[in-house]
C-alpha positions as CSV (number, residue, x, y, z in Angstrom):
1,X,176.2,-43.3,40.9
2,X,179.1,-43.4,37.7
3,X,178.3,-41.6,35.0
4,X,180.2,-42.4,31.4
5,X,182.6,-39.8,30.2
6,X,180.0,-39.5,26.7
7,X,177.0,-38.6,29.2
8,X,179.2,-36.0,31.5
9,X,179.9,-33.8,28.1
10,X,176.0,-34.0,26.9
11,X,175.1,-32.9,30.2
12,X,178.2,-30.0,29.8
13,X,176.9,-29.4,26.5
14,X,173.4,-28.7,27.5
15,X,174.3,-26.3,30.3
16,X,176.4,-24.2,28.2
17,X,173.3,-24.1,25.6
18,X,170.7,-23.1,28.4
19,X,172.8,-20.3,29.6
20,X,173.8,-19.3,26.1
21,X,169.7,-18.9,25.4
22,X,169.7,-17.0,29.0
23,X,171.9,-14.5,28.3
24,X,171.3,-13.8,25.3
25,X,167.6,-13.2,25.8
26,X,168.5,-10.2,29.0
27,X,171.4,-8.9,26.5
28,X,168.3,-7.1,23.8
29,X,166.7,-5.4,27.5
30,X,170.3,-4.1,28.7
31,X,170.9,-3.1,25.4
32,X,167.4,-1.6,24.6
33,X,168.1,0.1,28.1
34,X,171.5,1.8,27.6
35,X,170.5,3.4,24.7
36,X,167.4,4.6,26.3
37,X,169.7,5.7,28.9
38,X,172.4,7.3,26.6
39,X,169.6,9.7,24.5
40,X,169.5,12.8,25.4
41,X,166.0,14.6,26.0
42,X,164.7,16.5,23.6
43,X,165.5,20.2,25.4
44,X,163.9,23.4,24.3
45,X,165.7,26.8,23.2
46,X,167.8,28.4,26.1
47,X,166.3,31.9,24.7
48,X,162.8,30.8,25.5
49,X,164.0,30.9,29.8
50,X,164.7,34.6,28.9
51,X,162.2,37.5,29.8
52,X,162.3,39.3,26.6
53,X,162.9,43.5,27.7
54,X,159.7,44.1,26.5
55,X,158.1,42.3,28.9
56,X,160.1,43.6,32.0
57,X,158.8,47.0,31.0
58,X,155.5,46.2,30.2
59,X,155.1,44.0,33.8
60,X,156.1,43.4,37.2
61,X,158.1,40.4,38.1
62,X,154.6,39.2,40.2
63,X,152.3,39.7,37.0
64,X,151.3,42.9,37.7
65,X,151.0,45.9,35.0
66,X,153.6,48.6,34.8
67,X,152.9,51.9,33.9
68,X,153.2,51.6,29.7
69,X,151.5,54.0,28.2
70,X,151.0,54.8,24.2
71,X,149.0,54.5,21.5
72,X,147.6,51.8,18.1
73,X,145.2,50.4,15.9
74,X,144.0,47.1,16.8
75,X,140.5,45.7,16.0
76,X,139.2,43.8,19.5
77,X,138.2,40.9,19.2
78,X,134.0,40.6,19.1
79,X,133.0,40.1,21.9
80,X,129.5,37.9,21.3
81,X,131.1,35.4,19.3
82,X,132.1,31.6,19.7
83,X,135.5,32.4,18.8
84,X,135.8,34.7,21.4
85,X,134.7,32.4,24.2
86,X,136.9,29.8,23.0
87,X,140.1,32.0,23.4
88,X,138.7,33.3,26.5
89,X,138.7,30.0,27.7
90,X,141.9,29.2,26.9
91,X,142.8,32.4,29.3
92,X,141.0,31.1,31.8
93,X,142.7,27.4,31.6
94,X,146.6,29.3,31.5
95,X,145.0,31.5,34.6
96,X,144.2,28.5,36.3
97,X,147.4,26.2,35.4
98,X,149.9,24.7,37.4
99,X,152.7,27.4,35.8
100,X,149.7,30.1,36.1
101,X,152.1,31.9,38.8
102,X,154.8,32.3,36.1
103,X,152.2,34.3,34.1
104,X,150.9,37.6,33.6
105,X,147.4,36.1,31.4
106,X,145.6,39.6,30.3
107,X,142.0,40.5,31.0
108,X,139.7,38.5,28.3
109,X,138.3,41.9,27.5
110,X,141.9,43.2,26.1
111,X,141.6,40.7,23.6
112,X,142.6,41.7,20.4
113,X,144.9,42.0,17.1
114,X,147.0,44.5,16.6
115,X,146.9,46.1,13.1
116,X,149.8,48.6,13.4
117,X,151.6,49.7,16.7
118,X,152.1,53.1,17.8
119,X,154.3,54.9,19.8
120,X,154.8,54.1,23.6
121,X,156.0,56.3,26.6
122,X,159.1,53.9,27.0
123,X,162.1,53.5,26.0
124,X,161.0,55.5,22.7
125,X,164.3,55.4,20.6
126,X,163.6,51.3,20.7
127,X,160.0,51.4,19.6
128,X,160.1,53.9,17.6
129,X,158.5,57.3,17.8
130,X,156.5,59.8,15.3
131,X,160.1,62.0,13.5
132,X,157.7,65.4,13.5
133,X,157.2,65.0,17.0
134,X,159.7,66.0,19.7
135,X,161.0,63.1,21.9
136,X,160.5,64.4,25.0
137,X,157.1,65.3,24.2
138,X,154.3,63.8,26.8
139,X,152.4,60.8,25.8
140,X,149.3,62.4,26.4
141,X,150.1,64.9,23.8
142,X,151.4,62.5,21.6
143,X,148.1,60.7,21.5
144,X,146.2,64.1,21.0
145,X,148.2,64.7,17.5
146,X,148.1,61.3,16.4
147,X,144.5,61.2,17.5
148,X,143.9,63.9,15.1
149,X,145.7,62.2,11.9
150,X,144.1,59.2,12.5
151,X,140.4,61.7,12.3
152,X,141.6,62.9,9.0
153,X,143.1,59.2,7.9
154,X,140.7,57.9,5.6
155,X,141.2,53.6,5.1
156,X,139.9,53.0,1.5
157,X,139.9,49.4,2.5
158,X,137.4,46.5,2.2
159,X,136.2,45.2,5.4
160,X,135.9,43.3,7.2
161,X,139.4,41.9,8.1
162,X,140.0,38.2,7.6
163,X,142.5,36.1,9.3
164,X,142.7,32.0,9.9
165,X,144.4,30.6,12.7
166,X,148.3,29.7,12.1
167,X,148.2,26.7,13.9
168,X,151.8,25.1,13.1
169,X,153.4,28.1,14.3
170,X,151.1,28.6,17.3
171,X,152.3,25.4,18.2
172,X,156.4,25.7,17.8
173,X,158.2,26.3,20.6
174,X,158.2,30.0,22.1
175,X,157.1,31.6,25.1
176,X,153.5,31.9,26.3
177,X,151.0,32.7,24.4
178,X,150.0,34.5,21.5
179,X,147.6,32.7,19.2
180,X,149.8,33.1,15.9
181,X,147.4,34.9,12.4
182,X,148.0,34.9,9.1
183,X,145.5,37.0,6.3
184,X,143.1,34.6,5.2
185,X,144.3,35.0,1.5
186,X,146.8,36.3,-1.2
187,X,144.3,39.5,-1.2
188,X,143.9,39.8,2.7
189,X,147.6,39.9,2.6
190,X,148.0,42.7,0.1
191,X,145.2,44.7,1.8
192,X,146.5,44.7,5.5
193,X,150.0,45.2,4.0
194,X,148.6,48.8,2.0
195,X,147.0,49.8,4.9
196,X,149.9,48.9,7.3
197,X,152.2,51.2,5.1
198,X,149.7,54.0,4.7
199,X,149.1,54.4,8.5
200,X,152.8,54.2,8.9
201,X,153.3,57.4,6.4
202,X,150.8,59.1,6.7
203,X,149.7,59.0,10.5
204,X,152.4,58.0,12.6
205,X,155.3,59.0,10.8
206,X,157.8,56.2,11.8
207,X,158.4,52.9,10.7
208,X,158.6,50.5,13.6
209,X,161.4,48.0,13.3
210,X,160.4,45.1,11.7
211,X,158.0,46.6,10.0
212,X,157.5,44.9,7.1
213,X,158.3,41.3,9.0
214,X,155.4,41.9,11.8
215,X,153.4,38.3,12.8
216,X,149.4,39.6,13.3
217,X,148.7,37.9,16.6
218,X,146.5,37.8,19.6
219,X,148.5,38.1,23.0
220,X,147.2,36.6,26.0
221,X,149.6,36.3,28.6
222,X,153.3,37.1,29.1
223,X,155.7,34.9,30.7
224,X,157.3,36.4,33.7
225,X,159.2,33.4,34.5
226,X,161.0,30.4,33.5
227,X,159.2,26.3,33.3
228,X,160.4,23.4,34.0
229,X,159.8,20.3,31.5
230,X,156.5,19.4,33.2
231,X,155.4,22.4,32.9
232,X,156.4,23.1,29.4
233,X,155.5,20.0,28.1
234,X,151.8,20.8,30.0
235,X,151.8,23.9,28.4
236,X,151.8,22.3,25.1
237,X,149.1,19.9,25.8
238,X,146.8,22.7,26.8
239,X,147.6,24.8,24.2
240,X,147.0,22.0,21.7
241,X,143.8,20.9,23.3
242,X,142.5,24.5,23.1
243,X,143.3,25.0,19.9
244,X,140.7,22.4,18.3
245,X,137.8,24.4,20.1
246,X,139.4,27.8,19.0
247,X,139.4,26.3,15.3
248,X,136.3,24.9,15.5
249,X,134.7,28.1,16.4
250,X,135.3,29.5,13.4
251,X,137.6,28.9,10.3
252,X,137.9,32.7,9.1
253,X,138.6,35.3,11.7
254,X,136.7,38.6,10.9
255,X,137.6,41.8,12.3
256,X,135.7,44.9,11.7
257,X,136.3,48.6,11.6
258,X,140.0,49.3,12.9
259,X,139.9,51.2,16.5
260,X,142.5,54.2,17.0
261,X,143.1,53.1,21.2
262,X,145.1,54.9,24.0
263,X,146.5,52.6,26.8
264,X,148.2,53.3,30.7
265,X,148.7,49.4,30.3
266,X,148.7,46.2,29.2
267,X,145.4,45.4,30.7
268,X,142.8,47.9,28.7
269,X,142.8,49.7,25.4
270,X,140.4,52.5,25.0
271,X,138.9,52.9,21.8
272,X,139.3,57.0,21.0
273,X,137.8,56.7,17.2
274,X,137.0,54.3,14.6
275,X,139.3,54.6,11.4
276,X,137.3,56.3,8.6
277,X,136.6,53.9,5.7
């Protein structure tokens, strides 16, 4: 069969349009693909894969405790409450984990927020330690004496304590896990800040470095080892979904009576005295 040279270049001119409409409907995908291809992912600090020094001394590289002994005031946190099942349960869900291995999750009956740190049997020059009391003088002893101030040390504070939950920073990248406070208002604030100093000068006898910049929080576990994306990125889903029970428990924290406590290690405190109000 002849075809006319007029129906040859419609036919010509119809291929060329079909394939023009082919391509260009795969060139949005490839395209669409190589820059999916081309962006980076999102990658979190190097420093968080580093096991801070405080938590080499304070725990083996399995999770286990390490001898770390010393003294504080911390207020546990109470025991009978909704607030303090919810946190426990987050304990339980980082114990049971996929990373829970990488972990060193504290006892549920640790619990607590620390209102002023004292000194420690390690590495004392770094802590900090009491400048009326020798250096080389043994923990024990240093607890006795301190033990004693804190008998004499008289609050004149309004209790009870009252924090709220810092979620935004709770949530912000860092290593595992602390549940992140903040006083509960302008005169919270001004409150723990007087008694912070007054413990500082007139019972322990040192300020600790960063002193005045010290984030109230409640540990929970240490991380002993690096994660992976997965397990980073499931880290933050549990942390996120744990969070709305923890808040809904309670929207003001309250801590009662400050409690003078002696430890051997990271996994009990034992409450020596209650401060004097």
């Amino acid at each position: 069969m002849l075809h006319s040279p007029e129906s040859t270049h419609s036919r010509r001119q119809f291929l060329l349009c079909s394939s023009a409409f082919s391509l260009a409907g795969l060139f949005p995908l490839r395209l669409s693909a190589q820059r999916a291809g081309s962006e980076e992912p999102q990658k979190d600090d190097p420093q968080l894969e580093i096991i801070p020094k405080d938590t080499l001394l304070k725990f083996n590289p399995d999770g286990s405790p390490r001898p770390f002994a010393g003294n504080t005031v911390i207020c546990h946190l109470p025991q009978q409450s909704r607030f303090h099942d919810a946190v426990a349960a987050l304990g339980d869900a980082l114990r049971s984990s996929s990373f829970g291995t990488k972990l060193a999750v504290l006892p549920s009956d640790s619990y607590h927020a620390t209102i002023l740190g004292g000194p420690n049997d390690q590495d004392r020059r770094r802590y900090g330690w009491p400048s009326d009391i020798p250096i080389n003088t043994p923990i024990a002893e240093c607890n006795r004496i301190i033990g004693e101030r804190i008998a004499r040390f008289r609050m004149h504070t309004e209790l009870p304590l009252r924090f709220r939950l810092d979620k935004e920073k709770t949530l912000a990248p860092q290593r595992p896990c602390g549940l992140q406070l903040v006083p509960a208002d302008a005169n919270e604030k001004l409150k723990l800040r007087t008694l912070r100093d007054r413990m500082a000068t007139e019972v322990f006898r040192y300020r600790a470095p960063g002193h005045d910049t010290f984030g109230f929080h409640i540990s929970l576990a240490y991380q002993m080892r690096g994660f992976t994306a997965g397990e980073r990125q499931h880290y933050q889903d549990l942390l996120a979904q744990n969070l709305t029970m923890i808040d809904a428990a309670t929207s003001i924290i309250e801590l009662g009576v400050p409690e003078f406590s002696t430890f051997v290690d990271m996994y009990r405190f034992e409450v020596q005295t209650l401060l004097c109000t």
